[in-house]
C-alpha positions in Angstrom: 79.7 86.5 74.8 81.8 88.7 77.1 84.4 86.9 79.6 85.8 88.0 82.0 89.5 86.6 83.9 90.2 87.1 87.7 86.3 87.1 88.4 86.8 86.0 92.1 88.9 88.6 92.6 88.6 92.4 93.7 88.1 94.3 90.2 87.3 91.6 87.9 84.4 90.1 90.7 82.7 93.7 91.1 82.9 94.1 86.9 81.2 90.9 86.7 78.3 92.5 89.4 78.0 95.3 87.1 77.9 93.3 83.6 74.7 91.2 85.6 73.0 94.2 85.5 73.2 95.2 81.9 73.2 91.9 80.3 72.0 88.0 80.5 73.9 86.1 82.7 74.0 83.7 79.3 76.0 86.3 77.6 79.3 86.4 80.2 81.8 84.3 81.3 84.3 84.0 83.4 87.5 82.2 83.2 89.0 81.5 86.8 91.8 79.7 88.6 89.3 77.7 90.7 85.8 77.2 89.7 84.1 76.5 93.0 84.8 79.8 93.8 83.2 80.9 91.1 79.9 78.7 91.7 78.1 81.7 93.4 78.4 83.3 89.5 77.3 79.8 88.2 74.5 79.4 89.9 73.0 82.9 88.7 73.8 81.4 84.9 77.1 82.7 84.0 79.5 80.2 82.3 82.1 79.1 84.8 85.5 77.7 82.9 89.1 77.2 85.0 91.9 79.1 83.1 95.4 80.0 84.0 97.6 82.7 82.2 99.8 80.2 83.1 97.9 77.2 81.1 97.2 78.7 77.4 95.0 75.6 76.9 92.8 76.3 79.6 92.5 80.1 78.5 91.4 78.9 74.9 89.0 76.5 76.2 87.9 79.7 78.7 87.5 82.1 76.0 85.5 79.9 73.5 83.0 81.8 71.9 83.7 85.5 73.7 83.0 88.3 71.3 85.3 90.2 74.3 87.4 89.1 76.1 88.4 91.6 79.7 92.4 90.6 80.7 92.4 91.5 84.3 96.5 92.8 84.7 98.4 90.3 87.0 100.7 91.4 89.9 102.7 88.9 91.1 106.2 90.5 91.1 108.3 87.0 91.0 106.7 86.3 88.1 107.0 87.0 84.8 103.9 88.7 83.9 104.4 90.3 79.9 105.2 86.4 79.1 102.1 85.5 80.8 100.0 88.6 79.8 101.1 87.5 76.3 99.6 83.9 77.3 96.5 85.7 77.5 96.5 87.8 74.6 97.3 84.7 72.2 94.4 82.8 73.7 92.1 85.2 73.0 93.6 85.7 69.2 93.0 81.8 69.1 89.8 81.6 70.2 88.6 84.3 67.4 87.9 87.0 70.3 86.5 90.1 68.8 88.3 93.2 71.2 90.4 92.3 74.0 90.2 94.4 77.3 93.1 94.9 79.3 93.5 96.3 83.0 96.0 98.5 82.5 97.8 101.8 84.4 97.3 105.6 84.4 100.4 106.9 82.5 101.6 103.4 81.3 104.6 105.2 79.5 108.0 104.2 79.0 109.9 106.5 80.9 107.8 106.1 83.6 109.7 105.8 87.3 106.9 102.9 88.7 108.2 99.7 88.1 104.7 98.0 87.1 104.5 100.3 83.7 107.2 98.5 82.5 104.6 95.4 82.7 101.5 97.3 81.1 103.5 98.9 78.3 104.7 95.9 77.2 101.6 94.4 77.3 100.1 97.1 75.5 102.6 96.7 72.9 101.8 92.8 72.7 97.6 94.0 72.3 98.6 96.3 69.4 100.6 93.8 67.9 98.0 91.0 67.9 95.8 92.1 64.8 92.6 92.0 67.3 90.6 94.9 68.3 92.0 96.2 71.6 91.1 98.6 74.6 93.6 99.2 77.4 91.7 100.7 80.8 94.6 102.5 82.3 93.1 102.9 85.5 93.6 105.2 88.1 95.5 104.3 91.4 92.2 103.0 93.6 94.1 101.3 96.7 93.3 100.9 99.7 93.6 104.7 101.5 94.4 103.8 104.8 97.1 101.6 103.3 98.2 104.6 101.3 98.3 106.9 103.9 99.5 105.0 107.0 98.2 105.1 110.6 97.4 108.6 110.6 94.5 108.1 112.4 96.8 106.8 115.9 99.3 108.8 115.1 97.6 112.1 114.1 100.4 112.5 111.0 100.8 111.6 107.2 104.5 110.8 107.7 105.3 109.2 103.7 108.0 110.5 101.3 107.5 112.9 98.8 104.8 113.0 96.5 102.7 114.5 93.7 98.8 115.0 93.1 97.0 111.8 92.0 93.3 111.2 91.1 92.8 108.8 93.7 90.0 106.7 92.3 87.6 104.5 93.3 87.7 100.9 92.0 84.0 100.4 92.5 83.8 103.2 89.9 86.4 101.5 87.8 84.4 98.1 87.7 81.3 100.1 86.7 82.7 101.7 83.9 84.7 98.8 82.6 80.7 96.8 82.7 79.4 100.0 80.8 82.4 99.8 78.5 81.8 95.7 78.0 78.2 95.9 77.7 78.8 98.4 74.6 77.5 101.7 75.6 80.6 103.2 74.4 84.2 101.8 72.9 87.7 102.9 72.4 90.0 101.7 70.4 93.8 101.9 72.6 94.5 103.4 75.7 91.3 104.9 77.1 92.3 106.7 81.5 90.0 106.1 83.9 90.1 108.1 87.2 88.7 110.3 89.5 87.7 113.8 88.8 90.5 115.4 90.8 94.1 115.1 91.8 95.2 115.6 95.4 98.2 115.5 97.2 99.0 114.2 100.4 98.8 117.9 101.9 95.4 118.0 100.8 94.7 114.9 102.4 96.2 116.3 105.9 93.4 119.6 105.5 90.5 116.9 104.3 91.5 114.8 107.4 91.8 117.7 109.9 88.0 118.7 108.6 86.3 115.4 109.0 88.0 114.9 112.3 88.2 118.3 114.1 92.0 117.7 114.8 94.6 119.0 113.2 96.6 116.4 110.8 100.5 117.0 110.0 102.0 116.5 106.8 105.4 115.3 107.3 107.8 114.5 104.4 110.4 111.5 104.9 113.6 111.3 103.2 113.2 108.3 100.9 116.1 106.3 102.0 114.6 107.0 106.0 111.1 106.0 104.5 112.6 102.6 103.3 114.2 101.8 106.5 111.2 102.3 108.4 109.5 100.2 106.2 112.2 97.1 106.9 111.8 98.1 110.3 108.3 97.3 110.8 108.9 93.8 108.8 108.1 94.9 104.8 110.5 93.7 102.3 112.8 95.5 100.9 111.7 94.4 97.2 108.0 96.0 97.9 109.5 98.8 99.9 111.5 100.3 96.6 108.7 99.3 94.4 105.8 101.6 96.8 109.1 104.1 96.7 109.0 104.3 92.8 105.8 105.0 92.8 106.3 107.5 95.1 108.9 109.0 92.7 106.4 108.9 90.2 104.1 110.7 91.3 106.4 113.4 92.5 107.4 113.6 88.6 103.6 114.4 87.6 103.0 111.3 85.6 99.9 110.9 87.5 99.0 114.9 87.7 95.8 114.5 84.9 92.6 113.5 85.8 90.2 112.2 83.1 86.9 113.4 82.2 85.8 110.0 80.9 85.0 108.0 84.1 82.6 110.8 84.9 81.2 110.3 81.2 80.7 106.6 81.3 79.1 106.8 84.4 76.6 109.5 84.1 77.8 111.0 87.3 80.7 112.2 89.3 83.0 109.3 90.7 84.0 108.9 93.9 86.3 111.8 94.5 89.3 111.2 97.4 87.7 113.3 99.9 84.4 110.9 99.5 86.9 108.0 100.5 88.1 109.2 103.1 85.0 110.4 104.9 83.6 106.9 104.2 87.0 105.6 106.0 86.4 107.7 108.5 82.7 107.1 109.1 83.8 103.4 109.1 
């Protein structure tokens, strides 16, 4: 059996989709915070067990039986997510869970300036530890674009700090390959990057925006300390504000420069490359 955690949310819900269509519904699970909204996955035969990283006992019961088991990375920055990351991880040791998954970060490395690596390299750390068979999916940044690139299409400008190229990926793409990966068609044993095939820059999203639009988009670089007052400004908190601006920082570094031939690979085709994103935003 294959389960799945966070299936009612965003990645882990659209992995589940995928896994429906290369395997019996008899053959997944999912382990979620609140089972009625899981009954839509019920009802089409998949087992359906509350579990908390918070509530080992719940995970054990959750992951009874899984072969896999897929960790779907946690986010909550007031929380303490390598202690309950390593919840998960013991849970599935407990419950004699073949390979253990995990929803990790493109360049999860140490010396990495964005805050959340910190998280997934401990966590990685914890899998590698654990005497099971592990996989970590260090996933590509696949937020939102017009989050990532602000109100550009008002304003006619990209006005962010700084930054670096980044395979911007797709997290549809993500959730297929993670199925494809779960349903056996390939494994890998560690870290294993998933992204798109190409890493743009915020420039290049200005000329891709001025093309689909037939109106010239600026580019216009903010000091960082100017970028986080705006940010208060407009009502975001000054905790999320520096943790965006490290990731700016990041990215201006180059620890997300490389893009990875192996989404491509697992899904027989090219992903979803940044400009295909945007044109869809835009169409939309």
């Amino acid at each position: 059996m294959i389960v799945v955690t966070g299936a009612t949310g965003g990645l882990g819900g659209a992995t589940v989709e995928h896994l429906l269509k290369r395997v019996p519904a008899d053959q997944i699970g999912v382990s979620v915070r609140d089972a009625a909204k899981a009954q839509h996955l019920a009802d089409r035969g998949v087992r359906v067990r509350q579990g908390s990283y918070e509530d080992p006992a719940t995970l054990r019961d959750s992951f009874t039986g899984a072969d896999q088991v897929l960790l779907v990375s946690g986010n909550d920055p007031a929380a303490d997510m390598v202690g309950l990351h390593r919840n998960a991880v013991e849970a599935a040791v407990a419950a004699g869970t073949r390979r253990i998954l995990y929803t990790s970060q493109q360049s999860a490395v140490p010396d990495n300036p964005y805050r959340p690596s910190d998280i997934h390299t401990a966590t990685e750390a914890i899998l590698g530890a654990s005497g099971v068979a592990w996989t970590a999916l260090r996933n590509g940044a696949y937020g939102p674009l017009d989050q990532l690139l602000g109100p550009w299409q008002r304003t006619g400008v990209i006005a962010q700090p700084q930054d670096g190229p980044v395979p911007y990926t797709d997290r549809a793409d993500v959730a297929e390959a993670t199925a494809v990966v779960l349903a056996g068609d390939r494994s890998f044993d560690g870290p294993v990057t998933f992204t798109a095939p190409t890493a743009v820059t915020f420039d290049d999203f200005a000329k891709i925006a001025s093309e689909l639009t037939g109106s010239t988009v600026e580019r216009i670089v903010l000091d960082d300390e100017q970028w986080v007052a705006d940010q208060l400004a407009i009502g975001v908190p000054e905790q999320a504000a520096r943790l965006m601006l490290s990731w700016y920082q990041a990215a201006r570094a180059g620890y997300f420069a490389e893009a990875d031939p192996v989404l491509a690979e697992l899904l027989g085709r090219e992903p979803r490359t940044a400009a295909d994103r945007l044109a869809a935003h835009v169409d939309g």
